[in-house]
C-alpha positions as CSV (number, residue, x, y, z in Angstrom):
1,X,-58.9,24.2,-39.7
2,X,-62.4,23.7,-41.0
3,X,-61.2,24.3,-44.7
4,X,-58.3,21.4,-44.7
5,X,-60.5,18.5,-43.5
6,X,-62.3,18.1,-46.5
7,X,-60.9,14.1,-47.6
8,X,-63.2,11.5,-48.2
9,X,-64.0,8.9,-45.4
10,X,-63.4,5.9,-47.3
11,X,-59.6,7.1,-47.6
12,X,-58.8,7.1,-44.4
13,X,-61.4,3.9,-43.0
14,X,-59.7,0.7,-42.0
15,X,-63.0,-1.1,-43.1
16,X,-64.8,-0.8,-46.3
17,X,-68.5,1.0,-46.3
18,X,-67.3,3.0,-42.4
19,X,-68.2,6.6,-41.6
20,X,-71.1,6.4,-44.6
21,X,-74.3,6.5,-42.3
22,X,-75.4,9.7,-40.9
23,X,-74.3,9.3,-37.6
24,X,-74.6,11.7,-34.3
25,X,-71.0,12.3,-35.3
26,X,-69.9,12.9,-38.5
27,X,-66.3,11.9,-39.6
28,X,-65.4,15.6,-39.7
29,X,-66.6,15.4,-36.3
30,X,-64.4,12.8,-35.1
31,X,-61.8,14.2,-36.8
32,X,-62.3,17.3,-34.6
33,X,-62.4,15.2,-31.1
34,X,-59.5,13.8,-31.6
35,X,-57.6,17.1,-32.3
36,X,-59.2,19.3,-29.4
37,X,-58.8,16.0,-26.8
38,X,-57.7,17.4,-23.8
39,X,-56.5,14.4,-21.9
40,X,-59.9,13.9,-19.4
41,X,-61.8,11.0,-19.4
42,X,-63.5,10.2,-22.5
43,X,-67.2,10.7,-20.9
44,X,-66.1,14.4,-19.8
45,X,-64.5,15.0,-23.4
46,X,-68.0,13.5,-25.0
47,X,-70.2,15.2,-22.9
48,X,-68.6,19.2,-24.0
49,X,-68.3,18.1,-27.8
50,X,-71.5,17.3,-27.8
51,X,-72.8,20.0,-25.7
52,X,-71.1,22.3,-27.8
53,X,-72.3,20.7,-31.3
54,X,-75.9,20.1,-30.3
55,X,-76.1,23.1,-27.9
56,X,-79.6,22.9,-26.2
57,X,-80.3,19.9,-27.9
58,X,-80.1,16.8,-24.9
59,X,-78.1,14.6,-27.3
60,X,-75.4,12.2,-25.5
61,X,-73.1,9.2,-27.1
62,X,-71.7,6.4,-25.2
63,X,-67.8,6.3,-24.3
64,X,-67.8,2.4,-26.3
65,X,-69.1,4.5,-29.8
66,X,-66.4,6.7,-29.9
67,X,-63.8,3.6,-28.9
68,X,-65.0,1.9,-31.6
69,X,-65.0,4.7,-34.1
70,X,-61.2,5.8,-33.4
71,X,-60.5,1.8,-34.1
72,X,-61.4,2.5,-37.7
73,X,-59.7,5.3,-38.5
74,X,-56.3,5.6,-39.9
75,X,-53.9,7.7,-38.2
76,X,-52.2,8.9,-41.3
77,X,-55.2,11.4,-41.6
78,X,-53.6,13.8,-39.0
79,X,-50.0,13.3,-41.0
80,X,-51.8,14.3,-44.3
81,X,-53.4,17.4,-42.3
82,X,-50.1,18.4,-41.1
83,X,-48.5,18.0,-44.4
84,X,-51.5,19.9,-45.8
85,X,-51.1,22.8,-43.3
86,X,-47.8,22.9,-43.6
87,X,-47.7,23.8,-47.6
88,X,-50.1,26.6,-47.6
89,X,-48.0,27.8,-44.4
90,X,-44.5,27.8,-46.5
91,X,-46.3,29.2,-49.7
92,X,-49.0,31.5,-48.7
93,X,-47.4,33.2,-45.5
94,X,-43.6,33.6,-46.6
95,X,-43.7,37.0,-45.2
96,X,-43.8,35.8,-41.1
97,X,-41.0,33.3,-42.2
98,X,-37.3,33.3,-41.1
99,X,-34.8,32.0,-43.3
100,X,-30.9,32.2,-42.7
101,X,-29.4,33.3,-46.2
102,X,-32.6,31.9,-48.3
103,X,-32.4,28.3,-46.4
104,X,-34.7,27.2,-44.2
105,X,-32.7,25.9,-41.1
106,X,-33.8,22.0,-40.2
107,X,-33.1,20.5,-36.8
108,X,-33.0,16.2,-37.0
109,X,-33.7,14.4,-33.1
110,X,-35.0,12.0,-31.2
111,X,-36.9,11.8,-27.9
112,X,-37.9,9.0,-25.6
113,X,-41.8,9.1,-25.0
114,X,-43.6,7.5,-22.0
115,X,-46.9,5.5,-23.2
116,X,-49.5,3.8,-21.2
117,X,-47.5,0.6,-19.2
118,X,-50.5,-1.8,-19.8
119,X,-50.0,-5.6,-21.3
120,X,-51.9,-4.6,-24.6
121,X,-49.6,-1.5,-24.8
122,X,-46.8,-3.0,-24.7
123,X,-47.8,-6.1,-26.9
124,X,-48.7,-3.9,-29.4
125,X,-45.3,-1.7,-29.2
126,X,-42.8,-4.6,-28.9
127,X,-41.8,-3.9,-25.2
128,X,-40.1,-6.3,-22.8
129,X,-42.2,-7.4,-19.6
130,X,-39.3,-5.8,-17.5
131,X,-40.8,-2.7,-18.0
132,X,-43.1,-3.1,-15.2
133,X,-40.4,-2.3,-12.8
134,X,-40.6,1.7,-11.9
135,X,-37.6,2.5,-12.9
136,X,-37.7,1.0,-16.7
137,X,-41.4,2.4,-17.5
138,X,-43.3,1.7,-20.8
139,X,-41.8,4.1,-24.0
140,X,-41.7,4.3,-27.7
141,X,-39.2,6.5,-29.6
142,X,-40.4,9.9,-31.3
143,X,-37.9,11.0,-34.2
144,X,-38.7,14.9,-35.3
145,X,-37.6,17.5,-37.8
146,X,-38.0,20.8,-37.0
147,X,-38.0,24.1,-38.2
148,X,-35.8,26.3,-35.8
149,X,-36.3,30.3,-37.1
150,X,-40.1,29.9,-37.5
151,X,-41.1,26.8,-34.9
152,X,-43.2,24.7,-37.4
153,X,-42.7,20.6,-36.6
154,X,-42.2,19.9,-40.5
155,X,-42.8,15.6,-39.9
156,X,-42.3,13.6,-36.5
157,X,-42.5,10.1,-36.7
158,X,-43.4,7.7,-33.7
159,X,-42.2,4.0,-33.3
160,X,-41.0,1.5,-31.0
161,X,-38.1,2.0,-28.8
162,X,-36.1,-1.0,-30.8
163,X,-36.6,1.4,-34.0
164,X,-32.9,3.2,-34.8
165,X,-32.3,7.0,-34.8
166,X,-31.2,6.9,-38.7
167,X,-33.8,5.2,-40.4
168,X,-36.3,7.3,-38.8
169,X,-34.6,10.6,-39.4
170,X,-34.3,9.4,-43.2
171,X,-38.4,8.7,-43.2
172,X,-38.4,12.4,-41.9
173,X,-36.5,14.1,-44.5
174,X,-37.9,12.1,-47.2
175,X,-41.4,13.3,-46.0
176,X,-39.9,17.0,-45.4
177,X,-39.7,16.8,-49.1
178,X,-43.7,16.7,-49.6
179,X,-43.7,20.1,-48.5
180,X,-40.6,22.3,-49.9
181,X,-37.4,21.3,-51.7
182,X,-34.6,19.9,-49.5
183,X,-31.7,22.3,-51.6
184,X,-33.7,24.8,-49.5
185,X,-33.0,23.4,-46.4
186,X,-30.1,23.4,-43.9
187,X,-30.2,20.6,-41.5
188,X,-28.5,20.3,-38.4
189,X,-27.7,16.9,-36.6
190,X,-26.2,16.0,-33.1
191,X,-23.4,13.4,-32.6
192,X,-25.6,10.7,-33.2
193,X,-26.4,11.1,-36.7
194,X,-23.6,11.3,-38.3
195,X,-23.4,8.2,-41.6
196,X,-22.5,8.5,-45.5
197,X,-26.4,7.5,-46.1
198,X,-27.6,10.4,-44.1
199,X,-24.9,13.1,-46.0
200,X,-25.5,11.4,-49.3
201,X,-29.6,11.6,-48.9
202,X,-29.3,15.2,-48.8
203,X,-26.5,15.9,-50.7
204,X,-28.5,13.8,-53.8
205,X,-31.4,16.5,-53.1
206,X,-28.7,19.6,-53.7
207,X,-29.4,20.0,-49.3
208,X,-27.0,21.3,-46.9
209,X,-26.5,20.0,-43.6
210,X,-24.4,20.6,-40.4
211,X,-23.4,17.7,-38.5
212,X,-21.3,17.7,-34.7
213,X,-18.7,14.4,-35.0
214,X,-17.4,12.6,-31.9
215,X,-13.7,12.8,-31.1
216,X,-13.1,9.5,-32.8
217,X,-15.4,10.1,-35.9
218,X,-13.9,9.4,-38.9
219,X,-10.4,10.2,-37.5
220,X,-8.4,9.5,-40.3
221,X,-9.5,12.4,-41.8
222,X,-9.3,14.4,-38.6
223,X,-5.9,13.8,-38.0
224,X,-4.3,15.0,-41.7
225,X,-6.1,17.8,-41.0
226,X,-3.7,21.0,-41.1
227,X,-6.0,23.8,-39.7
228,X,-8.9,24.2,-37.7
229,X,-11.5,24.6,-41.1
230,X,-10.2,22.6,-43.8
231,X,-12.1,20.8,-46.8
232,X,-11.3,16.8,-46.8
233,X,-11.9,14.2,-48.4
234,X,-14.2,11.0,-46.6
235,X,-13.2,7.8,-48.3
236,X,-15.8,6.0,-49.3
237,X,-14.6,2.5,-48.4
238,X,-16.0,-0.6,-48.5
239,X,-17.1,-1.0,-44.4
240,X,-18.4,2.6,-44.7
241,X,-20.5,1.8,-47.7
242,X,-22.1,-1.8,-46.5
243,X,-23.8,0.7,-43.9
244,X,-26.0,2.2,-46.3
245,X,-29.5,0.5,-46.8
246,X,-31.0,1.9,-49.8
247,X,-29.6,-0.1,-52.5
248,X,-29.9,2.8,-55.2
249,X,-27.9,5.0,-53.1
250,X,-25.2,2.1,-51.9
251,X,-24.9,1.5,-55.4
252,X,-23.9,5.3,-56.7
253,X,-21.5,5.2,-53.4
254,X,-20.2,2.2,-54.5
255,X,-19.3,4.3,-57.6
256,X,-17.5,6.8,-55.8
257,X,-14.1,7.4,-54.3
258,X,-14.5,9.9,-51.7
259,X,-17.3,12.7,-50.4
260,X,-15.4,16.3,-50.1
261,X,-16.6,17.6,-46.8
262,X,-15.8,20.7,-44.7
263,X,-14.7,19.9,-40.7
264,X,-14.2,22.6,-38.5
265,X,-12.9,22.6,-35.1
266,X,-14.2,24.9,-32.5
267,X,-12.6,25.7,-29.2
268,X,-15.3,26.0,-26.8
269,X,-15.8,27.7,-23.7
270,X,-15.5,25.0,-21.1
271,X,-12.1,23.8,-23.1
272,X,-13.4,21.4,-25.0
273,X,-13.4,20.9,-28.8
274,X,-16.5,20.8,-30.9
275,X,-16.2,19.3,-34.5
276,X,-18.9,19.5,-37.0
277,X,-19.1,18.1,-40.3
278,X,-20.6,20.2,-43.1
279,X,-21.2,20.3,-46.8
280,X,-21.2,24.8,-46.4
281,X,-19.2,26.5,-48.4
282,X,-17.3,29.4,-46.1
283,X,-18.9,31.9,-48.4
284,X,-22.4,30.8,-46.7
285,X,-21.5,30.0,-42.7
286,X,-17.8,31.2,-41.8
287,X,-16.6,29.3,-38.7
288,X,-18.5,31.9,-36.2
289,X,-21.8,31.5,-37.9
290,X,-21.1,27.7,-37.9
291,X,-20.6,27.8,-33.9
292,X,-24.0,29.8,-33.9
293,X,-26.0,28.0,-36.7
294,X,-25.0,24.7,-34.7
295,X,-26.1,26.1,-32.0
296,X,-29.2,26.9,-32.7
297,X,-29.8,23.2,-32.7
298,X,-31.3,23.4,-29.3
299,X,-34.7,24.8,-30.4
300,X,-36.1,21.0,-31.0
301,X,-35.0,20.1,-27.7
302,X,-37.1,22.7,-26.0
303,X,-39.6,21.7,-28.1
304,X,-39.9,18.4,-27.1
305,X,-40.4,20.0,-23.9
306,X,-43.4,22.0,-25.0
307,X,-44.5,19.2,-26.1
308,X,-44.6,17.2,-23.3
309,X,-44.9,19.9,-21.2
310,X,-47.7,22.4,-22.5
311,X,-49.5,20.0,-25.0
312,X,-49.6,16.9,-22.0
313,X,-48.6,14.8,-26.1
314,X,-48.0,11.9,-23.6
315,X,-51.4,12.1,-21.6
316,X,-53.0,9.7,-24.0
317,X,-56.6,8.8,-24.3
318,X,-56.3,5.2,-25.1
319,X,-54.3,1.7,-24.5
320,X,-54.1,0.0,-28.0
321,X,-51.2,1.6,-30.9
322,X,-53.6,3.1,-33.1
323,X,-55.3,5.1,-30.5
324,X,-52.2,5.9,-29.1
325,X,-50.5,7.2,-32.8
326,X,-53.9,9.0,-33.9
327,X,-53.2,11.4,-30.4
328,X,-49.7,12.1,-31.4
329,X,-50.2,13.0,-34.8
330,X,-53.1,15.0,-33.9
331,X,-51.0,16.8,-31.2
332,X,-48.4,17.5,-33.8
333,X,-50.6,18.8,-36.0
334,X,-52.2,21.4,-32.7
335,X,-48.7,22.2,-32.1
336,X,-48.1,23.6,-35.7
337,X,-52.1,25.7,-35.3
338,X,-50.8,27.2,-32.0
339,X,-47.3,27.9,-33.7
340,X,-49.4,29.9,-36.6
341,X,-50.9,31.9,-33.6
342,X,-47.5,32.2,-32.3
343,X,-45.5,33.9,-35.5
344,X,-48.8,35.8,-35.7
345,X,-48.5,37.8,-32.6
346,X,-44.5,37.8,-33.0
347,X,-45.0,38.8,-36.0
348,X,-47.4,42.1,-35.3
349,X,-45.2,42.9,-31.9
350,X,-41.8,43.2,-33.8
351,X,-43.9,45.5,-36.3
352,X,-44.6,47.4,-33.0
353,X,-41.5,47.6,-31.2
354,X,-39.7,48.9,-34.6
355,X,-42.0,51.9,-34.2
356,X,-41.9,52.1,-30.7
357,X,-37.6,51.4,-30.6
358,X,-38.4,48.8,-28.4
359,X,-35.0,47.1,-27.8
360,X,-35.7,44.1,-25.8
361,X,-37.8,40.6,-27.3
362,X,-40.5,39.4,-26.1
363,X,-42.7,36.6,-27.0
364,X,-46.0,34.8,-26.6
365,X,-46.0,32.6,-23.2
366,X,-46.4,29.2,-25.2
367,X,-48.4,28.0,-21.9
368,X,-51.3,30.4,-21.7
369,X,-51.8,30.4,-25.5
370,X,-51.8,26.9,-25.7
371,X,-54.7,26.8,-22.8
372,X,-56.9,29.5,-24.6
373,X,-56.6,27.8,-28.4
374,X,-57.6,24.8,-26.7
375,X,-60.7,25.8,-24.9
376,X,-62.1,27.8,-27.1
377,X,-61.5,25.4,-30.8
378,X,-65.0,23.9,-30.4
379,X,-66.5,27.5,-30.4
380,X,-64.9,27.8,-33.7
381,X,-65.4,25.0,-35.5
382,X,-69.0,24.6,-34.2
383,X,-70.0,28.4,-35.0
384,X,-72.0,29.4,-38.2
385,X,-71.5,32.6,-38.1
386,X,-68.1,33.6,-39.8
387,X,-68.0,36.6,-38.0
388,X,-68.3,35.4,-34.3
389,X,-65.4,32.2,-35.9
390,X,-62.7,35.6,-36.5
391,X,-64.4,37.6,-33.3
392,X,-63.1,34.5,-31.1
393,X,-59.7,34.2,-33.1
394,X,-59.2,37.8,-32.4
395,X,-59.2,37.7,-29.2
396,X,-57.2,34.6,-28.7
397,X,-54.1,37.0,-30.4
398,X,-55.3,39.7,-28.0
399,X,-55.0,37.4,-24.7
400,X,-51.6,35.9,-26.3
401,X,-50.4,39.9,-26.9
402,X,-51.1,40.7,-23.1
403,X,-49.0,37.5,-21.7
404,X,-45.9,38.0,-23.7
405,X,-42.7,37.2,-22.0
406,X,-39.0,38.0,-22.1
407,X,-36.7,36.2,-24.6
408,X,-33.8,35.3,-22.6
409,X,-30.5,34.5,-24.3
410,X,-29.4,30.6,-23.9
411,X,-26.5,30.6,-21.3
412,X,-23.9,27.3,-21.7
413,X,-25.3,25.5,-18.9
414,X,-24.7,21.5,-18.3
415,X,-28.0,19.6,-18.5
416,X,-29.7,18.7,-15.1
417,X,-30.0,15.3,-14.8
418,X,-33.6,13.8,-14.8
419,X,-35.5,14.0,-11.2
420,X,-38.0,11.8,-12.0
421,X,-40.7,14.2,-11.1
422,X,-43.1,14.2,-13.7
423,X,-45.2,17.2,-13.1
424,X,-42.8,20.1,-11.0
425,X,-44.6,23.0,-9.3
426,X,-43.4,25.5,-11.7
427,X,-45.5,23.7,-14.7
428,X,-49.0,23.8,-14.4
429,X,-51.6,22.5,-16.5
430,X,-53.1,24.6,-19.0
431,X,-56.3,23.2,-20.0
């Protein structure tokens, strides 16, 4: 981690001539605090950084410094971090990295995200007053693309709850692109995605993409349809067209007759019928591996869960928007450090079950390795000695290889409908 924060203050400083004094702590420093935050009160959180930095040294810093800092520095940092991470990840370490028939398989989705119900809060996030009631708490909306074989979070975006889902997801695939070619990429969308700007953004990038339709979805088309997987044509017609926002692409549509699409029907289980949308030939996902590819979407969901759930993303340290985006992004850039940990030790223990004709999978428990990254980063980044730095990192994999768990297949279950309690007995904190 120490290696990729190497960028020059005065890129990332919301005010000319900040972070050029030699300070208690340094930029890179403040970079680091933010990352390793685990969700305490900011005196507690200064008090081990600088314990840890200065060692036997009594050197303190108020809570106010550190406020005033974070107001100067630009969230995008953490984004340009991820993105950073994320290309050595996908050109250096190819050989952990799952692919389905070359293509690196791309889940689009949104979640709802609880922040902080004060008045600044929701002044700065556009929110309506009514949100003091209980039952309509404070949010912002969190749009995510996600890679589902290997884990990584390739670009998340947060915004306010009035934001659509389709603009966002756009942003997310346009920024996917900083990192490796969408014609490498299947992407998989629920039923609320579906729009010629979305199919046309990725088709214009050679991409491939798998996208569920509701019943009534372009149902034209559905209903001259003479077998379960046919190829059809999608007019392009005027009302579909005036949808589209970027003008370059509205005006090639505007060009064009028709999109030829694939839509295949699938009789499900419960007796209902799922309909997905793809550009695939059959050659690369018959209708089975469509079914399963599709299915597969569910990996972003849970997550969003380990998100919420392992990394506390919504136990933020601060009231006002840029506070409150320089947490997420820094959490989103953790999640993909703890991931690399992850694919590590999966990684090594397929290598050892091959051997050993182990036939069951197991992996990491996400929650232990989550709490032992965490409390032992400042030992890393504050130790000298390159040695001890590995020694610590070592045994990290060596905890996470001891608490592995079973890999249970997915059963077809109905979702549970929210209880409302935020922090169940069977999810304990883990740091």
């Amino acid at each position: 981690m120490k290696e990729l924060i190497m960028y020059e203050p005065k890129i990332y400083s919301l005010k000319k001539n900040s972070f050029t004094r030699n300070r208690k702590m340094t930029f890179e420093d403040l970079i680091n605090y933010i990352i390793v935050n685990n969700g305490r009160t900011s005196t507690l959180e200064l008090d081990e950084f600088m314990e840890e930095k200065y060692k036997e040294t009594m050197v303190f810093m108020r809570k106010q410094s550190i406020s005033d800092k974070r107001m100067l520095l630009n969230p995008v940092i953490f984004k340009d971090l991820n993105i950073d991470c994320l290309k050595d990840v996908y050109s250096l370490n190819k050989e952990y990295l799952e692919t389905y028939k070359g293509y690196y398989l791309c889940a689009g989705d949104g979640s709802i995200f609880e922040i902080p119900n004060h008045k600044m809060t929701r002044e700065e996030f556009e929110i309506n007053e009514d949100c003091l009631n209980y039952t309509n708490p404070s949010r912002a909306r969190v749009s995510g693309l996600y890679d589902i074989l290997n884990g990584y979070i390739i670009d998340s975006i947060l915004d306010t709850i009035h934001m659509g889902e389709l603009p966002l997801i756009l942003n997310n695939i346009k920024n996917s692109s900083k990192i490796f070619p969408l014609s490498q990429t299947i992407s998989i969308f629920d039923r609320g995605y579906p729009s010629i700007e979305l199919f046309l953004t990725i088709m214009e990038q050679s991409g491939k993409f798998i996208c569920r339709l509701k019943t009534n979805s372009y149902k034209k088309e559905q209903e001259a349809m003479t077998r379960d997987d046919e190829c059809v044509k999608i007019n392009l017609n005027k009302k579909r067209t005036n949808k589209i926002n970027d003008p370059e692409l509205k005006a090639k549509a505007e060009k064009m007759t028709h999109l030829k699409l694939r839509i295949v029907k699938i009789k499900l289980e419960n007796g209902t019928t799922e309909i997905l949308l793809t550009n695939l030939p059959k050659k690369l996902a018959n209708k089975n591996e469509l079914k399963k590819l599709y299915n597969l979407r569910w990996g972003i969901e849970t997550d969003y869960d380990v998100l919420k759930n392992k990394l506390h993303i919504e136990n933020f340290s601060g009231l006002r928007k840029i506070i409150i985006e320089q947490d997420f992004y820094s959490q989103i850039f953790m999640h993909n450090i703890l991931n690399e940990y992850k694919l590590k030790v999966n990684h090594d223990n397929r290598e050892k079950n091959k051997k050993q004709e182990v036939t069951k999978e197991y992996q990491p428990n996400i929650n232990i390795l989550a709490g032992k990254l965490k409390s032992r980063l400042y030992k890393i980044i504050f130790s000298k000695d390159i040695k001890e730095q590995k020694r610590i990192m070592e045994r990290i994999l060596k905890l996470a290889e001891n608490n592995m768990i079973l890999v249970k297949k997915k059963k077809s279950t109905p979702r549970k409908p929210y209880t409302g309690n935020k922090f169940p007995p069977n999810i304990r904190k883990n740091f």
